[in-house]
N, C-alpha and C positions, 0 to 999 in steps of 0.2 A: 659576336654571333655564335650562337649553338654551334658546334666541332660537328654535328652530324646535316647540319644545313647549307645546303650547295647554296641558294639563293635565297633572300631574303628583301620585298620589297614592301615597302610601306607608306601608304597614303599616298601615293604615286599621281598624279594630274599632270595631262599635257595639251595643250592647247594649241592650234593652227591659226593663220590669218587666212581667209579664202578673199582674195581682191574677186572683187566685181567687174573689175574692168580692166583691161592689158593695159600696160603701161609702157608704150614703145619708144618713147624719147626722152630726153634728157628733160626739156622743157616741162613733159607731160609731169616728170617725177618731181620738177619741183613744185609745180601747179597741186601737185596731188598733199605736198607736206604742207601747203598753208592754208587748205581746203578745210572750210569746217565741217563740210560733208563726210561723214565716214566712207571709203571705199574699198571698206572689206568688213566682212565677216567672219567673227570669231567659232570655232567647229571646235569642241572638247574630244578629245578625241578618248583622252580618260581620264576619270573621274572619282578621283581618291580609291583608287586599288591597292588591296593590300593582299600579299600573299605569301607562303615559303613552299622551296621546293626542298625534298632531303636528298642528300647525297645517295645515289644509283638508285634516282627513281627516274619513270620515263612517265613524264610528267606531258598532258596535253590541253590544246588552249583552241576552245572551238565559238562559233560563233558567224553572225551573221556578214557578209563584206558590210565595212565601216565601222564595224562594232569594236574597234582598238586592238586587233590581235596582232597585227603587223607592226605596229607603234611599236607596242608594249617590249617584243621582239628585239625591235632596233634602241628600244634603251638601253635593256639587257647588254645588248652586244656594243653600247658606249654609240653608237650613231649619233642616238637623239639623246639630248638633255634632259631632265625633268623640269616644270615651271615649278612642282611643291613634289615635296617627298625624296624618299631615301630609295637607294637600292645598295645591299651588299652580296657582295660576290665573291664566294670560295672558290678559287681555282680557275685556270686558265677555259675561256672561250674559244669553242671553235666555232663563228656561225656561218651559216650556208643558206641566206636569204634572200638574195635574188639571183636568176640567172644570169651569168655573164661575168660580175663584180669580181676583179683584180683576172681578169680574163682581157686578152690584146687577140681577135681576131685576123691580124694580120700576122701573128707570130703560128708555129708549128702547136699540134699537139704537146709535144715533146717539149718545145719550151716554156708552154702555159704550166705544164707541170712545175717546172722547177719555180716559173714567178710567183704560181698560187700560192705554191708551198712557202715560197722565202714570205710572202705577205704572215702564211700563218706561224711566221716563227720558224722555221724548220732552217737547218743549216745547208748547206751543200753537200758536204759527207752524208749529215742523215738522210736526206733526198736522194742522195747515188743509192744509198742502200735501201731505199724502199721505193726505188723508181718501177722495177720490176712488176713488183704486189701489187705495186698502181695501177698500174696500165692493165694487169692481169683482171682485176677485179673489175675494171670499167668495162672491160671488154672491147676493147678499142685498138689490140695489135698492129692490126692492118692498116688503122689511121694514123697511126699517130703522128706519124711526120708528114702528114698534112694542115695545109692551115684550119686555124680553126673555123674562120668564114663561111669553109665548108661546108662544117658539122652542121649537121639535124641539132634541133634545141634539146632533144634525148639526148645524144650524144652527146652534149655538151653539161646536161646533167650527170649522167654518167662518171664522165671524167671532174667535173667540180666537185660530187658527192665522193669520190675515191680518195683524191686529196686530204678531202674535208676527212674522212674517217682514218685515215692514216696518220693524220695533225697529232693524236696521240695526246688531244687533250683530258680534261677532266670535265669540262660541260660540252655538250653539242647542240647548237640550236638550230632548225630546221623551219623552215616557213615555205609548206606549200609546193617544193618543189616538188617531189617524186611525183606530183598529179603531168608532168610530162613525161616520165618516163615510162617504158610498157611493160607488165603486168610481172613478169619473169625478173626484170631488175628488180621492181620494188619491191616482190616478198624479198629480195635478196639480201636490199638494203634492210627492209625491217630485222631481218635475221641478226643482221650485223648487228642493229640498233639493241636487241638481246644479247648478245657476246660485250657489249658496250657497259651494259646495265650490270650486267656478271660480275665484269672485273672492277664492280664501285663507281662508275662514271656514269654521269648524270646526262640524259635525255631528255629536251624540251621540245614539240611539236606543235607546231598549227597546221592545221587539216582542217579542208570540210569533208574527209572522208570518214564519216562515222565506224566504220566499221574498222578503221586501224585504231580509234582511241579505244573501242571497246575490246580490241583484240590483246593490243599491245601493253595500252596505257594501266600504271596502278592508279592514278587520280587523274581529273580534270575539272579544267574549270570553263564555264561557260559565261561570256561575256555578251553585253546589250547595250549599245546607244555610249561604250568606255564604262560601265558600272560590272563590277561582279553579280551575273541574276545567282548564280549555283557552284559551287566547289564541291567536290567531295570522290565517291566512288566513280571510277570512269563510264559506265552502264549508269547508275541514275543521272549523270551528268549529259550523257551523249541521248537519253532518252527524253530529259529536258528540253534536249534542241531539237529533237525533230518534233516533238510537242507545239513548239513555240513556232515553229515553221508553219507546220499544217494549220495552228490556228490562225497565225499571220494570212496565210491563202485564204482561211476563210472569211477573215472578216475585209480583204481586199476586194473579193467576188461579193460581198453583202452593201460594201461601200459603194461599186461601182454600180451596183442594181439603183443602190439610192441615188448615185448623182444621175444617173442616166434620168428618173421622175425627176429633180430637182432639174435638171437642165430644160427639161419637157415644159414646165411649169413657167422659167424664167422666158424661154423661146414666148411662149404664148403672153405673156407680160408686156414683153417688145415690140412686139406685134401693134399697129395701130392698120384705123380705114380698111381699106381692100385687103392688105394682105391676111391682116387679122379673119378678116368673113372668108378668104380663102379659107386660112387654116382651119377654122370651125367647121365649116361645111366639109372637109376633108375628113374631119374625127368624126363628123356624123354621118358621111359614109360612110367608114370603116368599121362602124359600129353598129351601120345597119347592112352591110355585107358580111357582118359576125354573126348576124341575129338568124341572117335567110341561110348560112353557113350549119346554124345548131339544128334550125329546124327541119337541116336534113339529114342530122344524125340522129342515132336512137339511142346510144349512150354517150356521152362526153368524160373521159378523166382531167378532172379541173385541179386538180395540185395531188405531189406526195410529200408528205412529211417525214424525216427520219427523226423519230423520236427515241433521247436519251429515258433512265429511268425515271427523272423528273419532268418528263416531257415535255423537254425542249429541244426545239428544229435545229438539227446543225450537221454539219458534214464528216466529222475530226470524231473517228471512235478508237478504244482502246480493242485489242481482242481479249476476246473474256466479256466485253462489257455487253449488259442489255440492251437490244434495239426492237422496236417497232414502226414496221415502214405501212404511213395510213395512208391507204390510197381515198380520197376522196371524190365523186363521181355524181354525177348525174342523168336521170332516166328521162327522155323525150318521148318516147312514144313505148306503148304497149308491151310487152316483153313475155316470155316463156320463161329463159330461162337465162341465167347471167354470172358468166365466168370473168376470173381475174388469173394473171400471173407475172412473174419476176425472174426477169432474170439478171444476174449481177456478173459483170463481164471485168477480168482484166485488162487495164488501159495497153498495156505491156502483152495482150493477146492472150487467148484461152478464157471459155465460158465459168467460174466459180460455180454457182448454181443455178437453174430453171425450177422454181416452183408454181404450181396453179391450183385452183382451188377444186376442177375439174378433176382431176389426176388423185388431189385428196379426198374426193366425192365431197366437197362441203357446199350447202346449198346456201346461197348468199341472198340477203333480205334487201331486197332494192328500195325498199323504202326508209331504210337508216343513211343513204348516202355515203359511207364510205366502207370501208374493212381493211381490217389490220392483221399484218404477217407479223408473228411474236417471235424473236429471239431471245431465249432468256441469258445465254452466254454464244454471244457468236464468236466462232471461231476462225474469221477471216485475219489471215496475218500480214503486217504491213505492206503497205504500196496504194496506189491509187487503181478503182474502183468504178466503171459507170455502172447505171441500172436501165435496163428496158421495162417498161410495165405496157400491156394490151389488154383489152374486154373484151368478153365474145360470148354469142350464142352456144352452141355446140361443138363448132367447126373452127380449130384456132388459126387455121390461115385465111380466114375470113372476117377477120377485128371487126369491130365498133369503133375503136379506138386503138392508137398506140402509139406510145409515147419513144422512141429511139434517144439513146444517153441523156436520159432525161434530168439523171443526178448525179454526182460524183461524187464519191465515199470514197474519204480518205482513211486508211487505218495505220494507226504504229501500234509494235511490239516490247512490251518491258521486256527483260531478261533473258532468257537462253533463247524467248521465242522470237529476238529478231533478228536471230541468226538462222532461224530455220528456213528453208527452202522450199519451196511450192507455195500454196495458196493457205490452204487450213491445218491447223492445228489439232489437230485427232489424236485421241486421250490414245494413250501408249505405255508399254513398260517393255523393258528390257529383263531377258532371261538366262539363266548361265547352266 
């Protein structure tokens, strides 16, 4: 292996058995070996990965839950096997993978120190002399000659993270813990995790906290279903995933709109004799209490579309990117005059914008049926989005219509802009 590569894995696959069924007696387990019936199922958990980390890089591993980040992890750290593939490994492991492991709850603070430690290697002498740092760093004085059964799960992170960073090794692998620790430890520990990288020693991370692989990380890699989807810079990596997230929500909200008609369709299939003329007459109620419903509005808004530049409906935009939102509508009865507006609220609280067409003096042609608000570069920056639209004569708290969270816009940020803070990205320059 390369002198400048901490880790180095290749073509790497690992595979589970997931039994179907518990197996609680002795009897059951031999019934189950002579069964031609399979009573499990094989899960890949990954699937020929190949990767190298370099020496004092703080290398990060993001990705969906089940998507083999954790696996991947406990191979590394020798847990798990591989079924195919190599992994090589320069230099001593320190991992820190789940809460609790080589931790005795019934023993003292003070003694899990020393058993952690003797786990990771450390001698007795070198444990006297860095008992101190330990406990200082965790921030745990007060406790420590308490048992641990005690401890809060932070505290208990706390004091396994101090250990873990004092091991004094040459790799550190991290999986997920600091997400229990509160806010003041963790920049504390990432600090560290830079004093770590400093002195040549290699950092590895699984996080689903985007904002520590894009802060901290020089690469990442993004994992899907055990396949590598992206490696590379930790910003186009970390922006991959929230990419691949928001589009996953949308096509779950388009999936369930469909099974919801597909289940509609099958109900009414099932259906035989009376119940069936029940249901019928039911929909043709409801379709003629829709009907006495219109003819007593004077406008109706019957869909919004959020339209990309190729105008296509979808929820998932970037900022910077073109939108137009077409409100489509229809007129029942006689009219003067006919106003439209939007406003785009954050889910998370605070109005983004309120636009109307009244406001812009634009006279709107009720015989084309719909009208379109044009962004040529919006500048909404990441996070989730509803939108209000209403119609109205003159008077806007007297609607025709109106539609309350009617759509949800999802937006993410590439680059410095998803670090930015508030709502919009308003063009800027700095001056000296």
């Amino acid at each position: 292996m390369n002198n400048d590569i901490a880790i180095s894995v290749k073509n790497v696959s690992k595979t589970f058995k997931i039994p179907h069924e518990k197996i609680s007696s002795l009897r059951g387990a031999a019934v189950s070996i002579f069964s031609k019936k399979r009573g499990y199922e094989e899960f890949k958990a990954l699937d020929d990965v190949s990767f190298e980390v370099k020496k004092g890089e703080f290398f990060g591993i993001i990705g969906r839950n089940g998507s083999g980040k954790s696996t991947l992890l406990k191979i590394l750290a020798g847990i798990y096997q591989t079924d195919k593939g190599s992994v090589e490994i320069d230099g001593r492991i320190s991992p820190f993978l789940e809460l609790g492991i080589g931790f005795n709850p019934e023993l003292s603070g003070r003694d899990n120190v020393y058993l952690n430690a003797t786990v990771l290697g450390l001698t007795k002498k070198e444990i006297d002399k860095k008992f101190d740092s330990i406990v200082k760093f965790s921030e745990l004085e007060r406790f420590i000659d308490q048992k641990l059964k005690n401890y809060s799960s932070g505290m208990q992170v706390r004091l396994a993270f101090s250990v873990s960073i004092h091991a004094n090794r040459e790799i550190l692998l991290m999986d997920e813990v600091l997400a229990v620790g509160d806010s003041n430890f963790q920049s504390k520990c990432l600090e560290e995790f830079n004093k770590y990288r400093d002195a040549g020693r290699t950092v590895i991370i699984v996080t689903h906290d985007i904002s520590v692989v894009q802060r901290y990380c020089d690469r990442a890699m993004l994992l899907r279903n055990g396949k590598i989807m992206k490696m590379g810079k930790a910003e186009d990596v970390a922006n991959a995933y929230v990419y691949d997230n928001m589009s996953d929500e949308e096509k779950r909200f388009t999936d369930e709109e469909r099974q919801k008609i597909i289940d509609a369709e099958k109900n009414l299939e099932n259906l035989k004799g009376k119940e069936l003329e029940d249901e019928k007459r039911r929909i043709k109620e409801e379709k003629i209490k829709q009907a006495e419903e219109r003819k007593n509005k004077v406008v109706e808004i019957m869909k919004v579309e959020l339209l990309d530049k190729d105008g296509i409906d979808k929820n998932v935009f970037e900022t910077g990117e073109s939108l137009d939102i077409k409100i489509n509508f229809e007129v029942y009865k006689e009219i003067e005059n006919l106003n439209f507006g939007i406003g785009l609220h954050a889910i998370s609280g605070g109005q983004v914008f309120g636009y109307n067409t009244q406001m812009d003096e634009i006279i709107v042609d009720k015989n084309k049926k719909s009208i379109t608000l044009h962004f040529d570069k919006l500048p909404i920056l990441k996070g989730e989005y509803t939108m209000n639209i209403a119609c109205w004569n003159d008077i806007v708290q007297d609607p025709y219509d109106l539609k309350m969270g009617y759509r949800i816009v999802r937006m993410f940020s590439k680059g410095l802009k998803n670090n930015y803070g508030g709502f919009c990205d308003i063009e800027h320059a700095w001056k000296n």
